[in-house]
C-alpha positions in Angstrom: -3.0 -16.2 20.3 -0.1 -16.3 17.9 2.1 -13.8 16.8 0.1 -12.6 13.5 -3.1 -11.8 15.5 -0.9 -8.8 16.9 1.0 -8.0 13.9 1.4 -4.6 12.2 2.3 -5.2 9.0 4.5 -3.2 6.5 4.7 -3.9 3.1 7.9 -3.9 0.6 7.4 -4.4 -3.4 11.3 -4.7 -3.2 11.9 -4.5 -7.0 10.3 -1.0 -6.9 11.7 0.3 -3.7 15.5 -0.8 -4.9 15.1 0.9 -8.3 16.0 -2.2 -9.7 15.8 -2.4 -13.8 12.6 -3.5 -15.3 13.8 -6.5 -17.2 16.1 -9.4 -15.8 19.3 -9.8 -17.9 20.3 -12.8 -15.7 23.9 -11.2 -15.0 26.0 -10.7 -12.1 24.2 -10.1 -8.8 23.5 -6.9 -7.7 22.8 -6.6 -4.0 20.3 -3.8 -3.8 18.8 -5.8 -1.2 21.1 -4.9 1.6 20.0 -1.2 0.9 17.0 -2.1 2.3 18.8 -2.8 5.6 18.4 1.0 7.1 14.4 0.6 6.6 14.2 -2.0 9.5 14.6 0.4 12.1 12.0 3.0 10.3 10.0 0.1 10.2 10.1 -0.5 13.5 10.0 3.0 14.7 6.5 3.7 12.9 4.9 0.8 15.1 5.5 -1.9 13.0 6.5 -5.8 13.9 5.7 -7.9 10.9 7.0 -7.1 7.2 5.5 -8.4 3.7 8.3 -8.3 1.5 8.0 -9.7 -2.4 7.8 -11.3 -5.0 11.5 -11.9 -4.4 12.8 -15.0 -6.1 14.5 -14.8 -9.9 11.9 -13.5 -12.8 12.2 -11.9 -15.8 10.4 -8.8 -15.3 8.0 -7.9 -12.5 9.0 -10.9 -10.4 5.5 -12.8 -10.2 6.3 -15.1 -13.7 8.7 -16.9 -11.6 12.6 -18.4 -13.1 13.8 -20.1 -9.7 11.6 -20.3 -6.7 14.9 -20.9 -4.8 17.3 -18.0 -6.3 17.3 -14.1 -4.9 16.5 -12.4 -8.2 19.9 -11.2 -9.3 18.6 -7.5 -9.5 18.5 -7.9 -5.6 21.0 -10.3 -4.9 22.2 -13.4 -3.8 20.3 -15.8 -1.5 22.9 -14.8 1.8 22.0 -11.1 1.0 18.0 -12.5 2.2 18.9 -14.6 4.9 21.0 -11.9 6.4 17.7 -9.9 5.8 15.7 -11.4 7.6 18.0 -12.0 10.5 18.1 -8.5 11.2 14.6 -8.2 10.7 13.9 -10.5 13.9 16.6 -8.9 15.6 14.9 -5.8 15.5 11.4 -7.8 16.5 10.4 -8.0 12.6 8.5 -11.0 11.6 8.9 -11.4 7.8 6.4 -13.5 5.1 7.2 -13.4 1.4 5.8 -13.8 -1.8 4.4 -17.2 -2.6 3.5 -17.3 -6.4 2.2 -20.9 -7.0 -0.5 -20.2 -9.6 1.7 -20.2 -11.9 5.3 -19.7 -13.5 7.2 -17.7 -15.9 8.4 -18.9 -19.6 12.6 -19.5 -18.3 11.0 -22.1 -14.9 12.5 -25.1 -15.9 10.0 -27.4 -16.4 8.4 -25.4 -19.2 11.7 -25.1 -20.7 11.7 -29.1 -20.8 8.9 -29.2 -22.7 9.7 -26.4 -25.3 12.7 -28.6 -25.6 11.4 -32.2 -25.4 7.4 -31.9 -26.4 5.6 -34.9 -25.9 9.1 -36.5 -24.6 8.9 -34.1 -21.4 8.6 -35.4 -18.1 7.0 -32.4 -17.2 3.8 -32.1 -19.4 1.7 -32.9 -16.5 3.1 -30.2 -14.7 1.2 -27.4 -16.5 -2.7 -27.2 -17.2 -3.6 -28.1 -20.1 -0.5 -28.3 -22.5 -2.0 -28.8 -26.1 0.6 -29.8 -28.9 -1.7 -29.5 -31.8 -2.2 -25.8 -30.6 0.1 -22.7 -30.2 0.5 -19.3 -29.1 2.2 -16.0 -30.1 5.5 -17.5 -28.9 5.3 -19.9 -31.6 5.8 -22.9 -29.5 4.1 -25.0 -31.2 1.6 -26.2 -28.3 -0.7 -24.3 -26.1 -1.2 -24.0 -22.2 -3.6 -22.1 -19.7 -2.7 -18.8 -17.9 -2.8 -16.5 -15.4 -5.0 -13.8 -17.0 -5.2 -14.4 -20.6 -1.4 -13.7 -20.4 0.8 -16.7 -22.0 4.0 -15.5 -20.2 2.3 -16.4 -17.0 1.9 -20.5 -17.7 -0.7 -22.2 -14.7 0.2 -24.8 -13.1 -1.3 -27.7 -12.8 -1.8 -28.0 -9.1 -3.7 -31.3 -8.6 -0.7 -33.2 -9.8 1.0 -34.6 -7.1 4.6 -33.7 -8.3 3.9 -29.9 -8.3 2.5 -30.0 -5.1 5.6 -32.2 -3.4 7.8 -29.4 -5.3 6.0 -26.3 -3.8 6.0 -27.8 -0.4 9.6 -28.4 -0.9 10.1 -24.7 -1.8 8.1 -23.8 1.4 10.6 -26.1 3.9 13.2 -24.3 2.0 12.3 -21.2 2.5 12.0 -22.0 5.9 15.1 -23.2 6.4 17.3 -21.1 3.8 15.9 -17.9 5.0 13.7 -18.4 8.6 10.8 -16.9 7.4 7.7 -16.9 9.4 4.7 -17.1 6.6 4.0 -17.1 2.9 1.5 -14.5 1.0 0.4 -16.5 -2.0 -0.5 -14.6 -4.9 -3.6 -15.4 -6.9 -5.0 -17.3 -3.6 -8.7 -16.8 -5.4 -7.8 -18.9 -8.2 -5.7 -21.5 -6.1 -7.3 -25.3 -6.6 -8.4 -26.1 -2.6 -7.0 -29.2 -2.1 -3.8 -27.7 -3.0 -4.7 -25.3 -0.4 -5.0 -27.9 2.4 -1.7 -29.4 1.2 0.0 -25.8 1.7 -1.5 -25.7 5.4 -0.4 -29.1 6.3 3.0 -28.2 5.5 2.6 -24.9 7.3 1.4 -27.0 10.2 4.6 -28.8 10.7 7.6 -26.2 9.4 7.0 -24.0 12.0 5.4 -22.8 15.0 2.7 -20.0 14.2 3.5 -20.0 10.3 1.2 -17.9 8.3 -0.5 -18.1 5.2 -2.4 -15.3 3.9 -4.0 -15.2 0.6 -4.2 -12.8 -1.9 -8.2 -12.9 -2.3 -10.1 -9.8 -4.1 -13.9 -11.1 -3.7 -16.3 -13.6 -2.2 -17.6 -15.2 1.0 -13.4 -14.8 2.8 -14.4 -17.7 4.7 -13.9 -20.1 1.9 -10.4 -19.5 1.9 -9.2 -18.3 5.4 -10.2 -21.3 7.8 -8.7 -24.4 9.9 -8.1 -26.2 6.8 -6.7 -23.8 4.1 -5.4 -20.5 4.6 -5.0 -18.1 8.4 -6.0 -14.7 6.7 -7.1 -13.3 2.8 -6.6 -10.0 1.9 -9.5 -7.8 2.8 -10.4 -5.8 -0.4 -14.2 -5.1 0.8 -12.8 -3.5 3.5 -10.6 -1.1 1.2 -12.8 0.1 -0.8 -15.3 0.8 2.1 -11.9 3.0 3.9 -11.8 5.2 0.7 -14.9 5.7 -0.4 -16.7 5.9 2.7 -14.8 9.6 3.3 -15.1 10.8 -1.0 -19.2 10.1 -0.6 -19.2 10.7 2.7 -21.1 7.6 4.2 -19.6 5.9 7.0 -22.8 3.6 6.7 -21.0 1.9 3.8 -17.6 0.9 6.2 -20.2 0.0 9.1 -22.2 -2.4 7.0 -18.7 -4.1 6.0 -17.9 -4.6 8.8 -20.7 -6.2 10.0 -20.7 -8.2 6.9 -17.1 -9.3 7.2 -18.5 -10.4 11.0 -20.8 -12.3 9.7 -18.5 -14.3 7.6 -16.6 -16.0 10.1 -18.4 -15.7 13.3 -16.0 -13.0 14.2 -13.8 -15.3 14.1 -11.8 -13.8 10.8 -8.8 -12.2 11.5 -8.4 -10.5 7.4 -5.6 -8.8 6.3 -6.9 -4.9 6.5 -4.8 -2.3 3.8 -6.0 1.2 2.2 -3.3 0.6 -0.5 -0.6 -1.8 -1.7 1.2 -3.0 -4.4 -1.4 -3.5 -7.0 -4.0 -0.3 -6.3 -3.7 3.7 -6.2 -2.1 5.4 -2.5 -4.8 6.2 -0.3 -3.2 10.0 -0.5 -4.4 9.9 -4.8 -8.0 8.1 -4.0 -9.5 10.7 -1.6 -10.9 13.9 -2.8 -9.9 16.0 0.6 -6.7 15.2 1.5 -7.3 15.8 5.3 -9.3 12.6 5.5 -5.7 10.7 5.4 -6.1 10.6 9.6 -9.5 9.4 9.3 -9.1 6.4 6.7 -6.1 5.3 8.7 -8.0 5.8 12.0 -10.2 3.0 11.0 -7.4 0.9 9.1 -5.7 0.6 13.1 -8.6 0.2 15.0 -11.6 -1.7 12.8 -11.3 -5.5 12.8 -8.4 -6.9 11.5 -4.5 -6.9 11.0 -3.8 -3.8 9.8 -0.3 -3.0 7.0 1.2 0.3 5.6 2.3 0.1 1.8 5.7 1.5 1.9 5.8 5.5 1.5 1.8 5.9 2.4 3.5 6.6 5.7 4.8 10.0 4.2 1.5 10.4 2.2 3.3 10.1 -1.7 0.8 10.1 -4.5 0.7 7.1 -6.9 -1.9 6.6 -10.0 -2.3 4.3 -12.7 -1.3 5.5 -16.0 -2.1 3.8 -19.0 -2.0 0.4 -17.9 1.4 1.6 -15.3 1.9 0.2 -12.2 5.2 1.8 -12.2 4.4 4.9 -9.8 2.5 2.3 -7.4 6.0 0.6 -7.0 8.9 3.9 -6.9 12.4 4.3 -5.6 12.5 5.9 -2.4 15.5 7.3 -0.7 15.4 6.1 2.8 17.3 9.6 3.4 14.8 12.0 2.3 12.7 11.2 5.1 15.2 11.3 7.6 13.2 13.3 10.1 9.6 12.3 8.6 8.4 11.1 12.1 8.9 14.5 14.1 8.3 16.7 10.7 5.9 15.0 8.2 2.3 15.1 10.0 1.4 11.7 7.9 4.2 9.6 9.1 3.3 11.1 13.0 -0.2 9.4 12.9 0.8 6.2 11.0 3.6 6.0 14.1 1.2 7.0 16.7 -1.1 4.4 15.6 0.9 1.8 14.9 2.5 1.9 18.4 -0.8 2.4 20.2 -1.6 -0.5 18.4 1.0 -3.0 19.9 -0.1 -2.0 23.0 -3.4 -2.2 23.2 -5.0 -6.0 23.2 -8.3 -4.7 22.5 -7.5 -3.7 19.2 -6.0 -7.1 18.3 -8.7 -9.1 20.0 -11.1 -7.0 21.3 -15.3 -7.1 20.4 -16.4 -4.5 18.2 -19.3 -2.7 19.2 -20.9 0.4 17.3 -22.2 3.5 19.4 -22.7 6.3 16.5 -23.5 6.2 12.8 -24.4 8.7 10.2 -23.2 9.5 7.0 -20.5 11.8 8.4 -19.7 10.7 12.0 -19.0 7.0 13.0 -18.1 5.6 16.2 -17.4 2.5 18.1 -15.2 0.8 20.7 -13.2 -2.1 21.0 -13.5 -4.0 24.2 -11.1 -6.8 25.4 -10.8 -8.3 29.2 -11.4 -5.0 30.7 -9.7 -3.0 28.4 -11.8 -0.3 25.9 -10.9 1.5 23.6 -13.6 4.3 21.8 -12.5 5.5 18.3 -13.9 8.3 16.6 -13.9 10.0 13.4 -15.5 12.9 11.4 -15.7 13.4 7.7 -17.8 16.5 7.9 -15.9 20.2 7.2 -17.4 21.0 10.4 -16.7 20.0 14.5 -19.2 17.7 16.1 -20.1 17.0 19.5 -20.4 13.2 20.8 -22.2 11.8 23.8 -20.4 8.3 24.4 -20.6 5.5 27.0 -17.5 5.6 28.8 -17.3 1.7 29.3 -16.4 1.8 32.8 -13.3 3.7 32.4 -12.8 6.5 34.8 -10.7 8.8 31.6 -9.7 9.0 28.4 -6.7 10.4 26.1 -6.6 10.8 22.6 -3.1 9.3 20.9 -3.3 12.3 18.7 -4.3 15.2 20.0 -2.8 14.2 23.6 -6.7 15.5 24.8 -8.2 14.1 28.0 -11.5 12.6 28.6 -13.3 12.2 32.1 -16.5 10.3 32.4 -19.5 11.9 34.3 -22.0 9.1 35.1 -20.7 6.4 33.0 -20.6 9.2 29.6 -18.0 11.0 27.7 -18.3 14.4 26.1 -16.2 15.6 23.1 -16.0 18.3 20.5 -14.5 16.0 17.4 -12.9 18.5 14.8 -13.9 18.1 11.4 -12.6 16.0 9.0 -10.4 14.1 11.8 -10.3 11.4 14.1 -9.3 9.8 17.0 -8.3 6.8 19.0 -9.1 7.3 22.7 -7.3 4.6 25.5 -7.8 4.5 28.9 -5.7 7.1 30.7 -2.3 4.9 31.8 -2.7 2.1 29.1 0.2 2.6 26.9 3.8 4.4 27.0 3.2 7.6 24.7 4.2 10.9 24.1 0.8 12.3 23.6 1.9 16.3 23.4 -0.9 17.3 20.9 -0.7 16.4 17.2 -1.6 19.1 14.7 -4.3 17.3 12.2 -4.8 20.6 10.1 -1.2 19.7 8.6 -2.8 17.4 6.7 -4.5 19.7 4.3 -8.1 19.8 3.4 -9.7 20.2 -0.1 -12.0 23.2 0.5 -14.8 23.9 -1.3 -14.2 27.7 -1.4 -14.4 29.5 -4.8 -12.0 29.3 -7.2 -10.9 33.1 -6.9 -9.6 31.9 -3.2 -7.2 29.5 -4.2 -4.0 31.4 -4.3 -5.2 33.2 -1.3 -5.7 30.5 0.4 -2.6 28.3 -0.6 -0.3 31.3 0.1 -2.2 31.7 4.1 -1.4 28.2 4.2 2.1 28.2 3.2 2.7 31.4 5.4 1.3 29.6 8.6 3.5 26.8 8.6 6.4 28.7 7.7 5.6 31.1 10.7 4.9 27.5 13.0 8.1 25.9 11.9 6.6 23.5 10.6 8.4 21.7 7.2 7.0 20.2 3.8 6.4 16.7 3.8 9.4 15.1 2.0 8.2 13.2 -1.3 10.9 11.0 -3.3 11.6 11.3 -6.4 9.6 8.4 -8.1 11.6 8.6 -12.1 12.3 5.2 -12.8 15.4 3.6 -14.2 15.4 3.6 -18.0 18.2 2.4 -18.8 16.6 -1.0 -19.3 13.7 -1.6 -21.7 11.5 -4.4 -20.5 11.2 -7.7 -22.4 9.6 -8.2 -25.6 6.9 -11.0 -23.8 6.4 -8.1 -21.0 2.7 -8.2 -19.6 1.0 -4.8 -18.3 -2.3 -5.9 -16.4 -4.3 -4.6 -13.3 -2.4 -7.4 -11.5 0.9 -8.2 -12.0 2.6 -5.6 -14.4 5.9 -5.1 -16.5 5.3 -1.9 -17.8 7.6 0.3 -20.1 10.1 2.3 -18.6 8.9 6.0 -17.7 11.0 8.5 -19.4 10.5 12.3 -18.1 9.6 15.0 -20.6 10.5 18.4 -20.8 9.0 20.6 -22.8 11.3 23.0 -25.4 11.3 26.1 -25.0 9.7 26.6 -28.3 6.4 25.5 -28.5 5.7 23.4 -32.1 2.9 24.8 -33.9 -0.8 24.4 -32.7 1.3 23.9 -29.3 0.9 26.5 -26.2 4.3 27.9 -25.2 4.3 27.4 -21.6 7.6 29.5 -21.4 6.4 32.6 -21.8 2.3 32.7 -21.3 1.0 33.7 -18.4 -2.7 33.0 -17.6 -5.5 35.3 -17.8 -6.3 36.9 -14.0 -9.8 35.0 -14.2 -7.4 32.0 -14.0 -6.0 29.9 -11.0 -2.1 31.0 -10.0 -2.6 34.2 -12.4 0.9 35.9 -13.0 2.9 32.7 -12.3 5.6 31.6 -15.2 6.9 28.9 -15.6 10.6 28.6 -15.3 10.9 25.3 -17.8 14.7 25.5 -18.2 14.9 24.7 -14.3 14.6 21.0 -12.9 11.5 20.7 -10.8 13.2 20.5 -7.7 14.5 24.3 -7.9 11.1 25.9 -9.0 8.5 27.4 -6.3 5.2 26.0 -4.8 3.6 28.3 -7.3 5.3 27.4 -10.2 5.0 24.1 -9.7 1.4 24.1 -9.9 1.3 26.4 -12.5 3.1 23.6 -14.4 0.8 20.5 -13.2 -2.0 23.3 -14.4 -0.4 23.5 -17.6 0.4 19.9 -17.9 -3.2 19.0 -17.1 -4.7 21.3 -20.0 -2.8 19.6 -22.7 -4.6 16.3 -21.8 -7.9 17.9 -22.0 -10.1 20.3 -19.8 -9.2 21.0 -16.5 -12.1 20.7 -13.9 -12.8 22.9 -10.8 -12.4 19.7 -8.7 -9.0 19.3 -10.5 -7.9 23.0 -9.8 -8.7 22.7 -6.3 -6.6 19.7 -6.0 -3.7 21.3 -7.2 -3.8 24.5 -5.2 -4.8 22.8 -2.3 -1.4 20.9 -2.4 1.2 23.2 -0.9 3.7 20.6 -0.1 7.0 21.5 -2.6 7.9 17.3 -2.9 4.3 16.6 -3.3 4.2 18.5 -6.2 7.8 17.3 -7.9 6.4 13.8 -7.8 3.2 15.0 -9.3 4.7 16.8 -12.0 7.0 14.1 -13.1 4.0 11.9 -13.5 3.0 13.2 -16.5 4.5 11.8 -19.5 
């Protein structure tokens, strides 16, 4: 057992989360790193104990074409700023792996500048694939390389020869000893040369005790990669699709037969490194249809087999799309001290904390054998048993409740982690009403240190499929309930990035590994050019969604209404073609005022 098999990960993209500029001018440090100091204790208090935090180290743009593998990118930094880091990381019981990006390098590492500069002459021609001087490129080098992608600022490296491999290992053992980290995520792990692989793990092997390497991995038998020779763990992307999709078609046979797939793999033996969203791919909170299903997907993320992570902000349920080839609101500024309270007030960050530190506790869901009791399309459940210890988890992607008849495993009672419900067993059963479109994680009564006063799942709102002449009804029934129950919006940051910076002119925007252009807000005028609706002063026809709502344009999203705000996303939405009744239901059905900033500042 070693300290990964337990870990609850979260996850930093640390250029997004700083605000830093989108292109590296290579100036004076700036140490936006140590504002990331306050979010070791939220990390902590959410139920975490293990943080993925990169890339890190100096780049031009995104931070995966790679200057110095042994420099704090100056828009973070300086390297004390990340040793400090990760000291108070472990103080706080953090373990921390970074960014490892050895498939290749960016244009400014200098070994490819020693060939621009020497040619044939260059001692390190052998350190790139490929490197052909009767070819070029649209740099105009005047030779050719291979790349990461089809993208030339991303040159391969050539990771059979012997000298790149002694100088990654290096960087590893200084990582290690510069920083103390405890593991290494490498990017691009599907496209990593094997033997390099098992070089990487010997050195693991001897830098420290329990060091991890987890690959980035999207397809394919994960047993290739993550065994006793090369890698600990891969990225589990069968797995996320499964968590999404399985609640938007409603087929929880889909995640099931994963699962057992996955199983099958390794022997049980893989321990994969389970996400609904990160870095690279759209928040959990944009992929599914009805929003209440957030508790559900995040029930299984915990509890299925695996090491489960959080992508920074999922926690407080932000949206975040892909636009036009943008990864730029996967990756946003968040202030730390918008969400002061988000663990008493915001019911997404409640169950992400209440999982997460049911999770520490509980050895069964680390180690424990996974064995299903109910399937259908809409109801799935299973328990996870471990030297004694079982846990049962149960979820529901139905609108309506359903009743479940489950072996109690030999444990006398049960209480939910999120409804604070109690279970007693009659002959070896357990009875329970599941509500629709929820879930639950039910330990044996006594197991863990919790507050388990009920949690309120219908915070988390549903996308009904009532008629369209319901929706203000309904939003406005909503609103008034939670304004009656005290209960407060669900604080969203404000996701505008910094402009003031235009990337650089070699910038890459890919699926991947991104440097997109900077996002730049638009207001509309007040007077609308011809052809053009004027959103200032037309008010919908009363056959329409949010009839007799105007737009305020002249005021900054953050001072209009719940109401006027999605008559603006409405309004927003019909200029880029025709809005759907799934697409008005989504906007009514979101009632939460920061929600819907961030939503309408996506649009460019």
């Amino acid at each position: 057992m070693a300290w990964y098999d337990e870990a609850v990960f979260y996850h930093i993209y640390p250029l997004g989360l700083t605000g830093a500029p989108k292109h590296n001018s290579y100036g004076a440090p700036e140490h936006r790193l140590n504002t990331l100091i306050p979010w070791i204790s939220h990390i902590r208090d959410i139920g975490c104990n293990a943080l993925y935090i990169g890339p890190l180290f100096e780049s031009v743009g995104h931070g995966y074409e790679t200057t110095d593998y042994k420099k704090l990118d100056s828009r973070l930094g300086i390297n004390e700023d990340l040793t400090y880091f990760v000291k108070e990381c472990h103080k706080q019981g953090i373990r921390v792996i970074l960014d490892g990006v050895f498939n290749h390098t960016g244009r400014d590492f200098f070994a490819f500048q020693d060939i621009r500069q020497n040619r044939e002459g260059s001692g390190y021609r052998d350190w790139y694939c490929n490197v052909n001087f009767w070819g070029n490129n649209e740099y105009n080098d005047g030779f050719s390389y291979d790349n990461w992608g089809g993208y030339n600022l991303l040159v391969k490296l050539n990771q059979r020869n012997p000298a790149v491999q002694q100088y990654i290992c290096d960087v590893i053992r200084f990582w290690v000893k510069e920083f103390d980290i405890d593991g290494i995520r490498l990017d691009a792990a599907d496209v990593l040369d094997f033997d390099f692989m098992k070089v990487l793990r010997q050195t693991a092997n001897t830098v420290k005790a329990d060091f991890w390497l987890m690959g980035e991995v999207i397809h394919g038998d994960y047993a290739r990669w993550a065994n006793a020779d090369t890698l600990h763990s891969v990225t589990n992307y069968h797995l996320h699709k499964a968590l999404y999709s399985c609640h938007n078609d409603h087929n929880y046979f889909e995640t099931a037969h994963t699962v057992r797939r996955l199983n099958n793999m390794g022997g049980n033996g893989l321990r994969l490194y389970n996400f609904v969203d990160n870095h690279d791919v759209e928040r959990i909170y944009t992929k599914l249809n009805n929003k209440a299903h957030y508790t559900p997907a995040n029930v299984l993320l915990y509890t299925l087999p695996g090491i489960p992570s959080i992508y920074y902000g999922s926690e407080f349920g932000i949206e975040g799309r892909k636009e036009r080839g943008s990864d730029d609101s996967l990756r946003p500024y968040i202030n730390l001290a918008d969400h002061a309270d988000a663990v008493t007030h915001n019911p997404c960050t409640r169950v992400i904390a209440r999982l997460g530190k049911a999770r520490q506790q509980l050895k069964a869901l680390a180690y424990g054998s996974y064995n299903e009791h109910l399937l259908t399309t809409t109801q799935y459940a299973f328990s996870r048993s471990f030297e004694g210890q079982n846990v049962l988890v149960t979820v529901n992607n139905a609108d309506n409740s359903f009743h479940m008849n489950l072996p109690a495993c030999g444990i006398p009672s049960y209480i939910g982690i999120l409804t604070g419900q109690r279970l007693v067993a009659e002959n070896d059963q357990v009875h329970l009403e599941l509500s629709g479109n929820s879930g639950e994680v039910w330990v044996p009564e006594g197991s863990i240190s919790m507050d388990h006063s009920p949690q309120n799942l219908q915070d988390i709102p549903a996308a009904k499929e009532s008629p369209l002449a319901d929706t203000v009804s309904r939003v406005k029934e909503f609103t008034a309930m939670n304004t009656a129950s005290g209960v407060e919006e669900s604080p969203i940051p404000d996701t505008t990035m910094d402009t003031e910076k235009e990337p650089a002119a070699d910038s890459v925007s890919n699926a991947k590994e991104s440097d997109p252009a900077a996002v730049t807000e638009m207001t509309p005028a007040k007077s609308a050019a011809p052809g053009e609706l004027n959103t200032d002063t037309e008010t919908m026809d009363s056959n329409e969604p949010f009839p007799g709502i105007v737009v305020p344009w002249d005021k900054p999203y953050e001072a209009m209404t719940v109401e006027e705000l999605q008559r603006a996303i409405y309004e927003k939405m019909k200029k880029n073609g025709p809005v759907t009744d799934r697409m008005y239901r989504d906007i009514a059905d979101n009632v939460y005022h920061s929600s819907l900033v961030n939503w309408a500042k996506s649009f460019r």
